[in-house]
C-alpha positions as CSV (number, residue, x, y, z in Angstrom):
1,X,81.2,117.4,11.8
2,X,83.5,116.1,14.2
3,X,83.9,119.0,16.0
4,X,80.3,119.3,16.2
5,X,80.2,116.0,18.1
6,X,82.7,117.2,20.2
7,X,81.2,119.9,21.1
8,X,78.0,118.1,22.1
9,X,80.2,115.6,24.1
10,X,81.1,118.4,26.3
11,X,77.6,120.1,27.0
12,X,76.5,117.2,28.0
13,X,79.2,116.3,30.3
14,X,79.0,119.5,31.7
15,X,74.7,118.8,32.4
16,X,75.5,115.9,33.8
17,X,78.1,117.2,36.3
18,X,75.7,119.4,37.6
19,X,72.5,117.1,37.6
20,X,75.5,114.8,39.8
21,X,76.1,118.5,42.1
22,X,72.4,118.6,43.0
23,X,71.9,115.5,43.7
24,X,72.5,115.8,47.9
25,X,69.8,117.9,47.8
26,X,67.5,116.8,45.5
27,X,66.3,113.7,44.3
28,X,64.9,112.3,40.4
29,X,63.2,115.2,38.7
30,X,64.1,117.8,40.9
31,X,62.6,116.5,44.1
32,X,63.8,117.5,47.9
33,X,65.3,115.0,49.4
34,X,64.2,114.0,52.9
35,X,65.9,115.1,56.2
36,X,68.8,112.6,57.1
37,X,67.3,110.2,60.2
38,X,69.6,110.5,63.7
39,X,69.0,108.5,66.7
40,X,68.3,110.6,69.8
41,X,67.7,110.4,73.6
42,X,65.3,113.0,75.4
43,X,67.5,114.0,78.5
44,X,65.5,114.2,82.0
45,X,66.8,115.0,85.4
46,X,67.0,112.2,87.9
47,X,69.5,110.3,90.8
48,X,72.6,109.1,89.4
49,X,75.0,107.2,90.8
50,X,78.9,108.7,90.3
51,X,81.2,105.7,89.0
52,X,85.0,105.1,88.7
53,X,87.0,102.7,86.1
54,X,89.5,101.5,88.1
55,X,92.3,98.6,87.2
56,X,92.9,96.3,88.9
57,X,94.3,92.5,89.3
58,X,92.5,89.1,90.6
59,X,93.6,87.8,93.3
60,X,92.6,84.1,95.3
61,X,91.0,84.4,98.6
62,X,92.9,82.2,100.4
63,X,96.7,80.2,98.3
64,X,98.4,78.0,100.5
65,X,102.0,76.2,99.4
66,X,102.0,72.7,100.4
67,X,105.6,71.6,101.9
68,X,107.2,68.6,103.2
69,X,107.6,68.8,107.0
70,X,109.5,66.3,107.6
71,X,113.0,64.7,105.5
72,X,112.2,61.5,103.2
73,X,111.9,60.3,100.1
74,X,108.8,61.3,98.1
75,X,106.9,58.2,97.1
76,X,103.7,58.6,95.5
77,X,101.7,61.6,94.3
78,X,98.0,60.9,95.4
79,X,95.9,64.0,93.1
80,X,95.2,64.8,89.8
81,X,97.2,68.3,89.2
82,X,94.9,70.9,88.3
83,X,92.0,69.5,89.9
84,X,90.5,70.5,93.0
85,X,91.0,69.5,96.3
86,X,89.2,69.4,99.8
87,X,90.9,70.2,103.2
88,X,92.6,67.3,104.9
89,X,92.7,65.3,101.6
90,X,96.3,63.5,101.5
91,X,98.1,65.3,98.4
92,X,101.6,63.2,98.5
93,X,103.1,60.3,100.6
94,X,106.3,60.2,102.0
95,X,108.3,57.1,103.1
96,X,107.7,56.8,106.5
97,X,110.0,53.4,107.4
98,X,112.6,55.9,109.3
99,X,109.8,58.2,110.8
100,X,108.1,55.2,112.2
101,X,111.5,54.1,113.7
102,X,111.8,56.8,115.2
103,X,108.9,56.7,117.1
104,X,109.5,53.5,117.7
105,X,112.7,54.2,119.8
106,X,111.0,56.8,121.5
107,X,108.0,54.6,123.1
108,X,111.1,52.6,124.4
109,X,113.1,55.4,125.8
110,X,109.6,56.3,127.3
111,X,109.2,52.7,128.2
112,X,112.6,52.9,130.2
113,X,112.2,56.7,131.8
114,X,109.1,55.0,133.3
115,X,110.9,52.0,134.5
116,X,113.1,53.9,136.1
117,X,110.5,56.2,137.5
118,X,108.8,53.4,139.0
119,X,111.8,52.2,141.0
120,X,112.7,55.8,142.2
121,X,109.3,56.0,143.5
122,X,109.7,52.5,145.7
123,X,112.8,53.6,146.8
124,X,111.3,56.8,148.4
125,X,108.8,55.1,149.4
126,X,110.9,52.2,151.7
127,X,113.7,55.3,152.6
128,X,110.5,57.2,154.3
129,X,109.7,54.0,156.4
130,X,113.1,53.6,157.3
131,X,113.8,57.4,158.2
132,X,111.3,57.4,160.6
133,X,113.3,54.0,162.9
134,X,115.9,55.7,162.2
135,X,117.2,53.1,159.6
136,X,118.6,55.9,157.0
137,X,119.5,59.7,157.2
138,X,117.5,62.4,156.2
139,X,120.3,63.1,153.4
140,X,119.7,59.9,151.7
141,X,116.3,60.4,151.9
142,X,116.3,63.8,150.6
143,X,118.4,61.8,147.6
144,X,116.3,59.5,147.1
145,X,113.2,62.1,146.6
146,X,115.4,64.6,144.3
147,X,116.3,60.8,141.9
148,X,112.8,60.3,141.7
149,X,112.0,64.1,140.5
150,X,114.2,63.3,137.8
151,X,112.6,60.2,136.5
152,X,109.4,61.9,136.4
153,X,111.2,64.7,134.8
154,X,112.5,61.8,132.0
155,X,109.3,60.6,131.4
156,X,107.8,63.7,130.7
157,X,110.7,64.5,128.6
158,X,110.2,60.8,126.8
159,X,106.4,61.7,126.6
160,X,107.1,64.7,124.4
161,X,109.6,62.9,121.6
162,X,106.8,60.4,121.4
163,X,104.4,63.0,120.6
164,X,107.1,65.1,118.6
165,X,107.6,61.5,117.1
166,X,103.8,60.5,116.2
167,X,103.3,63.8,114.6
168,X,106.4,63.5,112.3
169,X,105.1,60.2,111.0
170,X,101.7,62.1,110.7
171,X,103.7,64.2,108.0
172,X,104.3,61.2,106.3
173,X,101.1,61.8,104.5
174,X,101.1,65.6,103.1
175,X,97.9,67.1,103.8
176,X,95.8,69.6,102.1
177,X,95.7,72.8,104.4
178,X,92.8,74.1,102.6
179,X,89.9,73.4,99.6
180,X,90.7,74.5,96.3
181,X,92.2,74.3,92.7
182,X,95.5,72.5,93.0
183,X,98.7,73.4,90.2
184,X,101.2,71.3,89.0
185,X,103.1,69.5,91.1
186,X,106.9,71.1,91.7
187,X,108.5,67.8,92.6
188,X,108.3,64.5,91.7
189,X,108.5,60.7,93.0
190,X,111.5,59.5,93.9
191,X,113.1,62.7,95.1
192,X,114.1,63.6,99.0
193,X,112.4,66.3,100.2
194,X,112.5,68.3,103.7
195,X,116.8,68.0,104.0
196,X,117.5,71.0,105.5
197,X,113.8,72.9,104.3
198,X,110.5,72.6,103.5
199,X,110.1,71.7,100.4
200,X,107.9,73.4,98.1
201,X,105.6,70.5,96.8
202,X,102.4,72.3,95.4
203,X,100.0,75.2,95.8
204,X,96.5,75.6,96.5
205,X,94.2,79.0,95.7
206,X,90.9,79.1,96.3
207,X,89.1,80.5,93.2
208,X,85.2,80.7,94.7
209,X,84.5,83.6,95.9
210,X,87.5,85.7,94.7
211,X,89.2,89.0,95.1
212,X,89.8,91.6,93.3
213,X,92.0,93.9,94.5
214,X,92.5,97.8,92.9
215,X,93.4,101.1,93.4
216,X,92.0,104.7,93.2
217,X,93.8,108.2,93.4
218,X,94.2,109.9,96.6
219,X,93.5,113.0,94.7
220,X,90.1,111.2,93.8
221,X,89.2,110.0,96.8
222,X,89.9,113.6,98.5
223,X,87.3,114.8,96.3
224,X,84.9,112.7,96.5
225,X,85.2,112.9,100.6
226,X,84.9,116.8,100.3
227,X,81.8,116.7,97.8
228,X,79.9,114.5,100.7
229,X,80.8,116.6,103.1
230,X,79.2,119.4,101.1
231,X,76.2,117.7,100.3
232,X,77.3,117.6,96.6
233,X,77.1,114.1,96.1
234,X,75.1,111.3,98.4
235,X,76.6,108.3,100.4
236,X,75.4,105.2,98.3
237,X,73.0,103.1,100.2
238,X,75.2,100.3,98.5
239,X,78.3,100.0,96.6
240,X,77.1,97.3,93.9
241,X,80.4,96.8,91.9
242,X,80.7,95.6,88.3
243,X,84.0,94.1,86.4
244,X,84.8,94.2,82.8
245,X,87.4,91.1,81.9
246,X,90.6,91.8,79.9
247,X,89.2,91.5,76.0
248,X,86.8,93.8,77.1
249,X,83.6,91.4,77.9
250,X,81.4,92.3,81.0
251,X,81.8,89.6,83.6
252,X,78.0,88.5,84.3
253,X,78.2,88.2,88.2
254,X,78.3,91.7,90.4
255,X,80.2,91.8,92.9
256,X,80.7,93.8,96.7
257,X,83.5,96.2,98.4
258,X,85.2,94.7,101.0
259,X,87.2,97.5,102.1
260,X,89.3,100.4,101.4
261,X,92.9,100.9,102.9
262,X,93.2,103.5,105.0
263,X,96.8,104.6,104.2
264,X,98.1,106.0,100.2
265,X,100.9,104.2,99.2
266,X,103.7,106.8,98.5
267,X,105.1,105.3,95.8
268,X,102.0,105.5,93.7
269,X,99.4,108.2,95.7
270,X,96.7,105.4,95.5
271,X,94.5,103.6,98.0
272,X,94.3,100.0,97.7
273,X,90.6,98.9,97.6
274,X,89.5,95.0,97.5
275,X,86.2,93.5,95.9
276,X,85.0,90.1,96.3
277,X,82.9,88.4,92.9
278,X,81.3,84.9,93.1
279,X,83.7,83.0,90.5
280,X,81.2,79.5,90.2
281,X,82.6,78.9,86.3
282,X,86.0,79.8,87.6
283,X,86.3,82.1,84.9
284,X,88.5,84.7,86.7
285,X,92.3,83.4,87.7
286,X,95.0,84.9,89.8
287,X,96.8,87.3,88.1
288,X,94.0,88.6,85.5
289,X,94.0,92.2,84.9
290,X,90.5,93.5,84.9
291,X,88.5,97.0,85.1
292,X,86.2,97.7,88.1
293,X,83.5,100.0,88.1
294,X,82.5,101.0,91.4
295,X,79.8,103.8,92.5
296,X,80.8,105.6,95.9
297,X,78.4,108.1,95.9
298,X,75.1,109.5,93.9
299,X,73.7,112.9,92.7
300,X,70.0,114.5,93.5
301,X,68.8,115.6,89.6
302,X,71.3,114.6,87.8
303,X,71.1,114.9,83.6
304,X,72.9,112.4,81.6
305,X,73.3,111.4,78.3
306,X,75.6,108.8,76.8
307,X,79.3,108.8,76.1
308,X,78.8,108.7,72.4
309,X,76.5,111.9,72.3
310,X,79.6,113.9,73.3
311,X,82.3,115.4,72.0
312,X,85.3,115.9,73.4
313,X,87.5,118.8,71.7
314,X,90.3,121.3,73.1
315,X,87.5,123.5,73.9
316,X,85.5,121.5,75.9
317,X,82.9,119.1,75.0
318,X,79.8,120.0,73.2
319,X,76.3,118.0,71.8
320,X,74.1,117.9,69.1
321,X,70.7,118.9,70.1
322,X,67.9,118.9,67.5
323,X,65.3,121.8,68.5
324,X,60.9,121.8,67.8
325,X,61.5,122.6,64.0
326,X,64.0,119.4,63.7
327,X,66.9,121.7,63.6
328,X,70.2,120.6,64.9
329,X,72.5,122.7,67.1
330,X,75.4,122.3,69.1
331,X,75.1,123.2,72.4
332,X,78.4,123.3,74.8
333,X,77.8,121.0,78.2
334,X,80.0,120.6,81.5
335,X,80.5,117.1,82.1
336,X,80.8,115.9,86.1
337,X,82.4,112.3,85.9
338,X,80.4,109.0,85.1
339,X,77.9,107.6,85.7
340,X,78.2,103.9,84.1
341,X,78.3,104.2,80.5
342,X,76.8,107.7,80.6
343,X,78.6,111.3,80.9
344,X,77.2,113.1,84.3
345,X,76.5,116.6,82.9
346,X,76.7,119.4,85.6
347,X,75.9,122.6,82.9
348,X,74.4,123.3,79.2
349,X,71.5,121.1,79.4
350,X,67.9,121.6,81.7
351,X,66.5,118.2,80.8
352,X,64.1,117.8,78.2
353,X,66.3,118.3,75.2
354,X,66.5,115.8,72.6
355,X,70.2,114.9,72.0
356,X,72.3,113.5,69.3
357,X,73.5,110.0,69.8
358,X,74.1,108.5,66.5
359,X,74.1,110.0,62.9
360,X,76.5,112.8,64.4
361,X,78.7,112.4,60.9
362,X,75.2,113.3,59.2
363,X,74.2,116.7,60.3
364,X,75.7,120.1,59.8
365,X,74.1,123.3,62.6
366,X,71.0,124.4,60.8
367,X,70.7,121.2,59.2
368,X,66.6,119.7,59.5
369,X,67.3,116.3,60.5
370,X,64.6,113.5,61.7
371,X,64.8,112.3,64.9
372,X,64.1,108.7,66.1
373,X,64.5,107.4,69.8
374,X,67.9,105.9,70.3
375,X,68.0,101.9,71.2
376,X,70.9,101.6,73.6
377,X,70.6,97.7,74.0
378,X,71.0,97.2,70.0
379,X,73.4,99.7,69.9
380,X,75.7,97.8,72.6
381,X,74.9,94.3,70.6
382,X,76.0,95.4,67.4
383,X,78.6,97.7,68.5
384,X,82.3,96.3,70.1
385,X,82.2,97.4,74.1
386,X,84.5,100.2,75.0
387,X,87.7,100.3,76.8
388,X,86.6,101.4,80.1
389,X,90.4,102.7,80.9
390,X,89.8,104.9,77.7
391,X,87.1,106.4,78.8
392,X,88.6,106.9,82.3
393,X,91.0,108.6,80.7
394,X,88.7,110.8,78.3
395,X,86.7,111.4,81.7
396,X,89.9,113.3,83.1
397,X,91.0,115.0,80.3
398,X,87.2,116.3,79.8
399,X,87.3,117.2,83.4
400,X,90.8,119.0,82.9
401,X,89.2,121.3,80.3
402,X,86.8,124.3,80.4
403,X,83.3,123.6,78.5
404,X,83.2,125.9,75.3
405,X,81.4,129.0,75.4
């Protein structure tokens, strides 16, 4: 009897199994199950612009250091460090007790230059009166003119160490050179400052606008040169430039080129390139890294289709393309660069073809899948935002390779 049970133990395990096998193709009682549901987009030609990821670092528009210009000892720091400041707003205070007796001494050595000025001048005067009866020789007048060219000579001289004087005492009171965020300040009350140097007190940067500045392969910028030249690629009415911040976040405000270098640095065989962004929030500081993406140039019936719909293999890179019977098929493709957050694709597709964006791990070739239109905003809101270097870099090595056969 027990082997009886055992026996029925196994048959049954053994229907079970195969119920289990048959399941990914049918359902309860035997049923088909239905086709597995991919999201697609149906590919059309049209103008595209041609992109670049390129990294670069922020940079403020303008950074001034703020120095003591004169020796003393610091007194009083007048701003809130950190803060921001406007032009001409007095940042530190210096004593001024020796500055203003210097220029004290000055308005009386000025004070005596003229003095003796004045007499020179009477003296010429009365030796001119006198020459002419006779009275004195033309050598003492001649004296008497070349004493009072000197005295006028003095005064001027005195005239410029009061000036030299009143501006030193004007340094007194350490100015802002220009509007901006103010750091910390680098030294504090009670020290001297300006023995010998100019002290480094502070620094200023204006954050809004700000730059970015970045660079691009000569190698790049060669071709993209040659392929407007040929009437490849079109000259972009504007260059509208976007920036991605370093955790990968899209920074909301576009920004413009400024200009391009127009030497390669040999070190690196790049171009320098400089952007400018509106930076209200002040959300973007000196020294951030940060990814630009910049169109140069657009193409005339362009087909794209988004990064995510390609694959990228040691053969080339290849799509999914679901054909009239809902059959999918992998078609190879020749990508051409960027275009935002799409491939460019220069060969394999026509337009019109409905292609594979998400449920790739789901279909097999021949597989009857069912298509639904792909939503690219819900997909970017639930999905994290790709590295733009990555895909740079995917972009070259794609580039690099022959498409499959």
């Amino acid at each position: 009897m027990p082997k009886i049970k055992m026996v029925s133990l196994i048959v049954s395990s053994a229907l079970l199994l195969a119920a289990c096998g048959k399941g990914d193709k049918q359902g309860p009682g035997g049923m088909q199950m239905p086709p597995s549901e991919v999201s697609v987009v149906t590919v059309s030609k049209d103008q595209a612009p041609v992109t670049f990821d390129l990294s670069g670092r922020v940079v403020a528009v303008r950074a001034a250091e703020v120095r003591a210009r004169v020796e003393g000892i610091l007194e009083k720091r007048l701003f809130a460090e950190g803060g921001e400041v406007k032009a001409g707003q007095s940042l530190f205070r210096i004593d001024p007790r020796t500055l203003e007796a210097n220029l004290a001494s000055a308005k009386a050595a000025l004070a005596k230059a003229e003095a003796n000025a004045l007499i020179a001048s009477q003296t010429v005067a009365r030796y001119r009166v006198l020459a002419k009866e006779q009275g004195v020789s033309k050598q003492e007048l001649d004296q008497a003119e070349a004493q009072f060219k000197q005295t006028e000579a003095e005064v001027a001289a005195q005239k410029a160490a009061v000036t030299n004087a009143s501006i030193n005492l004007s340094h007194a009171s350490v100015i802002a050179p220009i509007s901006g965020r103010i750091g910390r300040a680098l030294v504090t009350e009670g020290a001297l400052v300006g023995k010998g140097e100019a002290t480094h007190l502070a620094t200023i940067e204006q954050l809004d606008p700000i730059h970015v500045n970045f660079t691009q392969s000569s190698g790049e910028l060669l071709n993209l040169k040659q392929m407007l030249k040929a009437g490849q690629l079109k000259k972009a009415d504007s260059v509208p430039v976007e920036l991605t911040l370093e955790n990968g976040t899209a920074y909301p405000q576009r920004g413009k080129l400024l200009f391009s270098e127009q030497t390669v640095d040999p070190a690196t065989g790049t171009v320098t390139l400089r952007a400018e962004f509106p930076n209200p929030d002040r959300l973007l500081l000196p020294g951030m890294f940060a990814t630009i993406r910049v169109a140069l140039g657009k193409v005339e019936n362009a087909v794209r289709v988004p990064q995510r719909a390609v694959t990228l293999s040691p053969q080339g890179a290849s799509v999914y393309v679901v054909d009239k019977e809902g059959k999918v098929a992998p078609v190879a493709v020749k990508t051409g660069g960027l275009s935002g957050k799409d491939w460019l694709v220069t060969g394999g597709l026509e337009g019109g073809e409905q292609v594979v964006v998400e449920g790739l791990q789901k279909v097999r070739p021949g597989a009857v899948v069912k298509p639904v239109p792909f939503n690219a905003s819900a997909a970017a809101a639930s999905a994290p935002a790709a590295s733009a270097p990555a895909a740079s870099a995917a972009s070259a090595a794609a580039a690099s390779k022959p498409a499959a056969k």
